[in-house]
C-alpha positions as CSV (number, residue, x, y, z in Angstrom):
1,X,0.0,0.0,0.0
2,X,1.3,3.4,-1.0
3,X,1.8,5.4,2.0
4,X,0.4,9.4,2.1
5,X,2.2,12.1,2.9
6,X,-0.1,14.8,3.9
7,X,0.5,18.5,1.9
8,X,0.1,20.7,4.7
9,X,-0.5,19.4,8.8
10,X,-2.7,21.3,11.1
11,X,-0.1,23.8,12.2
12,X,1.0,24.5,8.7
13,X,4.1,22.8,8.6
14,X,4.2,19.4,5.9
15,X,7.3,17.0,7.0
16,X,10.2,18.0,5.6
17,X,11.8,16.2,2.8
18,X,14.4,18.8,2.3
19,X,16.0,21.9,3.7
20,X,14.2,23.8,1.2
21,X,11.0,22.5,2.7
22,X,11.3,23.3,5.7
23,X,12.6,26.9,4.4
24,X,9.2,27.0,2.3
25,X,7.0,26.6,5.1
26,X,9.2,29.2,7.5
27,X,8.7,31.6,4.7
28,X,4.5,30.7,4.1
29,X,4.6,30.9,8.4
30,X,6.1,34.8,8.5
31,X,4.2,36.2,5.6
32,X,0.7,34.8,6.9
33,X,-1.2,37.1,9.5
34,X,-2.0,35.4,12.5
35,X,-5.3,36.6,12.7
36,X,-5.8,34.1,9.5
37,X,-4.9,31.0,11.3
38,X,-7.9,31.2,13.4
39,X,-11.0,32.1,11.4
40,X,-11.6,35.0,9.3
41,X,-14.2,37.5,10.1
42,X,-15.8,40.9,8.2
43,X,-16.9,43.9,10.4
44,X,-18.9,46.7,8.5
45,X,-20.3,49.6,10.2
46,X,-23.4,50.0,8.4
47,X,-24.2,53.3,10.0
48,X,-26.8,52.3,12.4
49,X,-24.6,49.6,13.7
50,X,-21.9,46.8,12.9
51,X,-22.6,43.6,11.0
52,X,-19.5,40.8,11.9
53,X,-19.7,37.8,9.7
54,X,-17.2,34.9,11.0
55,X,-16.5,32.2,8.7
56,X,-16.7,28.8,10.3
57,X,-17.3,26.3,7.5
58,X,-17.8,23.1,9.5
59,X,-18.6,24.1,12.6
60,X,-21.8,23.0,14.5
61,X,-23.9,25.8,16.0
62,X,-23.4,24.0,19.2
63,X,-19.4,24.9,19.0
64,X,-20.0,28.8,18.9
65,X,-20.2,31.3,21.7
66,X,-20.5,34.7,21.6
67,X,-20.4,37.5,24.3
68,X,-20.0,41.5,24.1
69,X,-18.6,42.8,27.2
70,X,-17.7,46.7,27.6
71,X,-17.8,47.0,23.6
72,X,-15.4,43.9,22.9
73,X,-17.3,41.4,21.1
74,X,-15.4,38.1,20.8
75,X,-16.7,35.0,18.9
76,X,-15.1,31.4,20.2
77,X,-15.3,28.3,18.8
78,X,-14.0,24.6,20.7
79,X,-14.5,21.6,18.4
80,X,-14.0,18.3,19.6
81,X,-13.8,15.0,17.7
82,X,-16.2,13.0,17.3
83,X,-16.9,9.7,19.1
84,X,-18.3,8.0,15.7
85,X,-14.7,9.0,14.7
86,X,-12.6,7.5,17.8
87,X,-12.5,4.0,16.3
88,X,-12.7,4.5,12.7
89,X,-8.8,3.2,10.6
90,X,-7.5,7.0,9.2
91,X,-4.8,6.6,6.7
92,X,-4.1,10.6,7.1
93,X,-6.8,12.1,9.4
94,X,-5.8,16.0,9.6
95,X,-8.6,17.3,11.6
96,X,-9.7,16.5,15.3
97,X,-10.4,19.4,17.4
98,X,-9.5,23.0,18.1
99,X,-10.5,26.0,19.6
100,X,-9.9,29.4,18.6
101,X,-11.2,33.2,19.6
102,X,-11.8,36.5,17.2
103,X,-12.7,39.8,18.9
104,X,-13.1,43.2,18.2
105,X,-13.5,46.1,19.6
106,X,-16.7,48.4,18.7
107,X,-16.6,51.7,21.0
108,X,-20.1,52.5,20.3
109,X,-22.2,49.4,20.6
110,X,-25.6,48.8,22.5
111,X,-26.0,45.9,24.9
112,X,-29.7,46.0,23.2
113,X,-30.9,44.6,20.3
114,X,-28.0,42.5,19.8
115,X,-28.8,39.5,17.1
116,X,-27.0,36.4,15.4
117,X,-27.3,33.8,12.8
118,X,-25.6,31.2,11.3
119,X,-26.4,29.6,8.2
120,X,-23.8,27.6,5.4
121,X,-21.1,27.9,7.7
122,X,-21.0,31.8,8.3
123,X,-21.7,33.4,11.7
124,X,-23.6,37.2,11.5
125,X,-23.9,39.3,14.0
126,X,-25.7,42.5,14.2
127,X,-24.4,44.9,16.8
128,X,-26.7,48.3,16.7
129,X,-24.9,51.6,17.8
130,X,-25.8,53.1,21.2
131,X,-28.3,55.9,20.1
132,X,-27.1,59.4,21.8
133,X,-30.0,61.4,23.3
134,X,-29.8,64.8,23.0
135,X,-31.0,66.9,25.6
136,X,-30.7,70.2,23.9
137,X,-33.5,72.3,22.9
138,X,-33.5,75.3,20.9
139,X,-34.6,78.5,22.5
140,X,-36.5,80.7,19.5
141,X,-34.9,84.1,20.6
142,X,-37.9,87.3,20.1
């Protein structure tokens, strides 16, 4: 049986065959934002408030957990493996669990009103914007 040798492992590295391997991935390691190894995520202010989609493709609704606290909203996701997956044979099995956290900060955001979804593997969170009252009132001068 031909044996595999996986392309890239879960912490980006692939087994070195060569010095220039190994040199390859150390180069693909420095020039990769860290922020990309966890999950990627979209903020747009849409005026009224902030819409955060996180990209989680494969992860169960049950593996998600988001909190806002002080304006710091952080999205965290902890997958396990499987038990159906515990006994199966694996010839290269790259994936069994991880856990990784996204947050931004968002200076003007209302506890209120707060909403998420998550549908084909993207997370979307709407975040209105506190609403400033303004307690001035124009005086009409005769």
């Amino acid at each position: 049986m031909a044996s595999m040798v996986p392309y890239r492992s879960v912490f980006g590295l692939r087994p070195a065959t060569s010095l220039l391997d190994a040199f390859d991935d150390m180069m693909d390691l420095a020039s990769t934002p860290l922020s990309t190894k966890a999950f990627p995520i979209d903020v747009e202010d849409t005026g009224t408030g902030y819409e955060i989609k996180a990209y989680l493709t494969g992860v169960s609704k049950d593996d998600i957990d988001v909190e806002l606290n002080e304006g710091r909203l952080s999205i965290s996701v902890k997958v396990e493996e499987r038990e159906e997956d515990k006994g199966k044979n694996y010839l290269q099995k790259e994936f069994t669990s991880y856990s990784a956290t996204r947050g931004v900060y968002l200076k003007d955001a209302a506890s209120e009103g707060l909403s998420a979804r998550y549908a084909d593997g993207i997370l979307t969170v709407t975040v209105p914007k506190i609403v400033e009252k303004k307690n001035v009132t124009k005086i009409a001068i005769d």
